[in-house]
Phi, psi and omega in degrees: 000142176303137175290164157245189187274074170232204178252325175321332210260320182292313154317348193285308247248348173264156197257339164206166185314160190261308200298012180285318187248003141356263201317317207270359186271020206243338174290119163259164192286335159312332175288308192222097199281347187266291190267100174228193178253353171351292177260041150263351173275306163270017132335280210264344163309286183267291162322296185294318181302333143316300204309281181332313261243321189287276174338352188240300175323310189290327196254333194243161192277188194101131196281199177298315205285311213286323182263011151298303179295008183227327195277301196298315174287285170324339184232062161243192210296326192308320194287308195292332185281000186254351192265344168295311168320292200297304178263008171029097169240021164274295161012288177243015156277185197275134178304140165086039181246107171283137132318107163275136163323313174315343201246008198286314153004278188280351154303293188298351157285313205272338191282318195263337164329263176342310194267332172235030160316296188251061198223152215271204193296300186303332171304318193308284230288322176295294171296019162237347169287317174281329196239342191243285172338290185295324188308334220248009178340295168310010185280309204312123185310142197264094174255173198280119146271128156271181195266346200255117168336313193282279179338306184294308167312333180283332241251310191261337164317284198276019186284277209282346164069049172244190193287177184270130203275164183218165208227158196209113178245128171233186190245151168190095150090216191270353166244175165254139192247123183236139193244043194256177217182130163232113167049213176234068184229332154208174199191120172218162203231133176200143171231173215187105181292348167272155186274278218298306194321298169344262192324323188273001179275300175340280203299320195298336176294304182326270214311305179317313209262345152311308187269009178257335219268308220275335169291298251253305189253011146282333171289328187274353200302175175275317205308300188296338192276322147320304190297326175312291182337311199272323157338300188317308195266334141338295165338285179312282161359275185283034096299301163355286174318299168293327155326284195328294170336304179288309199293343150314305198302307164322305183285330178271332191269349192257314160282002148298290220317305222280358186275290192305318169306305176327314198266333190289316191275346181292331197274318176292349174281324199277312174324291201291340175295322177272341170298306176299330184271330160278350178283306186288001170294298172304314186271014168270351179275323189274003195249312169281339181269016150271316188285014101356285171255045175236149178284321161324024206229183176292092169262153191256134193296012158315306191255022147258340174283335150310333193280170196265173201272305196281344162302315194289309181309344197271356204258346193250308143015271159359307193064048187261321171263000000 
């Protein structure tokens, strides 16, 4: 995974602690002539700057003067003074110590001396990759492709440091037989009744066969295989991520539904509860207005001294009264 610009991510890149040379990479020889960052200073000047200098030879297109000059932008004083920025090293000087812009460089030379002195190859190759390399992309030298199959090959020829390729057409018969060759590392052959047809088939095999070779030995490199790697797990990351997402997403919509079922079947309850309170409501009204006008009921002794003798008898008959 990519780094980002911190001092966490940069402490990430060492395999065991520092802080034994923290304080003294942080001194300048001016504060302190016995204990300074001096050679965490050419460390990180000259050494690290070889390191960069071999990686660019290996990796990048360009003539000489172009990756001096790219090599030269990337380790210059601007970049160390923004990786001072960057690692907030104000921090870890020792307090009430002013800093001048001019010197921040060299807090910041010294600070990464100090930090990949003893630390093995791939941490080197991770922290220059990260911090120097990716950041400085607009660095990179603008080289020139040209369109024409012949160009490109003399072009990829003195890329890869083989002979200059040749190309040999003789006749036979009713064809051209074209013959070419770099050195004695590829060869390819096309006949043709065209003479021109001939030559251009002849360079497009040659070229094909530079760029599967020259392809071929970028795959093996650590660089691509890095670069690959963090794609991958770039890669990987953000599906994770976008699982997750859906699987929010997924989960947030199933606790709406069942939120919404909830509310839904509660309303059908509260329905039927008032449907149910008016249905015994309406039969407790009819249950009293019969028992009203029903002989079954309670009388009060007003309305049996009202009543006439044969009502009363049939009532007691009954056994209502």
């Amino acid at each position: 995974m990519r780094a980002h610009y911190s001092k966490e991510a940069l402490l990430a890149f060492v395999e065991k602690p520092f802080y034994q040379n923290l304080e003294r990479s942080l001194i300048l020889q001016d504060a302190d002539k016995a204990h300074n960052n001096s050679r965490y200073i050419f460390y990180t000047q000259i050494v690290l700057r070889g390191k960069i200098a071999e990686w660019a030879y290996k990796n990048i297109g360009g003539s000489g003067t172009q990756l001096q000059q790219y090599v030269n932008e990337i380790c210059a004083a601007k970049h160390l003074e923004h990786l001072y920025d960057v690692f907030s090293l104000e921090k870890l000087i020792k307090p009430n110590t002013a800093v001048p812009p001019h010197q921040k460089n060299l807090y910041a030379a010294g600070f990464i001396g100090g930090l990949l002195e003893e630390v093995s190859e791939e941490v080197l190759f991770r922290f220059l990759l990260h911090f120097f390399i990716e950041p400085n992309d607009h660095h990179l030298p603008k080289v020139f492709i040209p369109k024409d199959d012949w160009q490109k090959l003399l072009f990829l020829c003195k890329q890869y440091n083989y002979p200059k390729p040749g190309i040999n057409i003789v006749q036979e018969g009713a064809l051209y037989v074209s013959k070419g060759a770099i050195g004695d590392i590829f060869s390819a052959e096309h006949s043709s009744v065209s003479y021109q047809y001939a030559k251009k088939k002849t360079v497009r095999m040659l070229l094909k066969q530079v760029v599967q070779k020259g392809e071929e030995q970028l795959l093996q490199t650590a660089t691509h295989q890095q670069i690959t790697e963090q794609q991958t797990k770039a890669t990987e990351a953000a599906q994770q991520n976008a699982k997750e997402e859906r699987q929010k997403a997924y989960q947030a919509k199933l606790a709406r539904k069942k939120q919404l079922q909830k509310e839904r079947t509660q309303q059908r309850l509260e329905k039927a509860k008032l449907a149910d309170s008016k249905r015994r409501k309406a039969k407790s009204n009819q249950k009293e207005k019969k028992q009203k006008v029903s002989i079954y009921r309670a009388y009060s002794a007003e309305e049996i001294a009202a009543m006439t003798t044969a009502k009363r008898r049939r009532l007691e008959d009954k056994g209502i009264l």
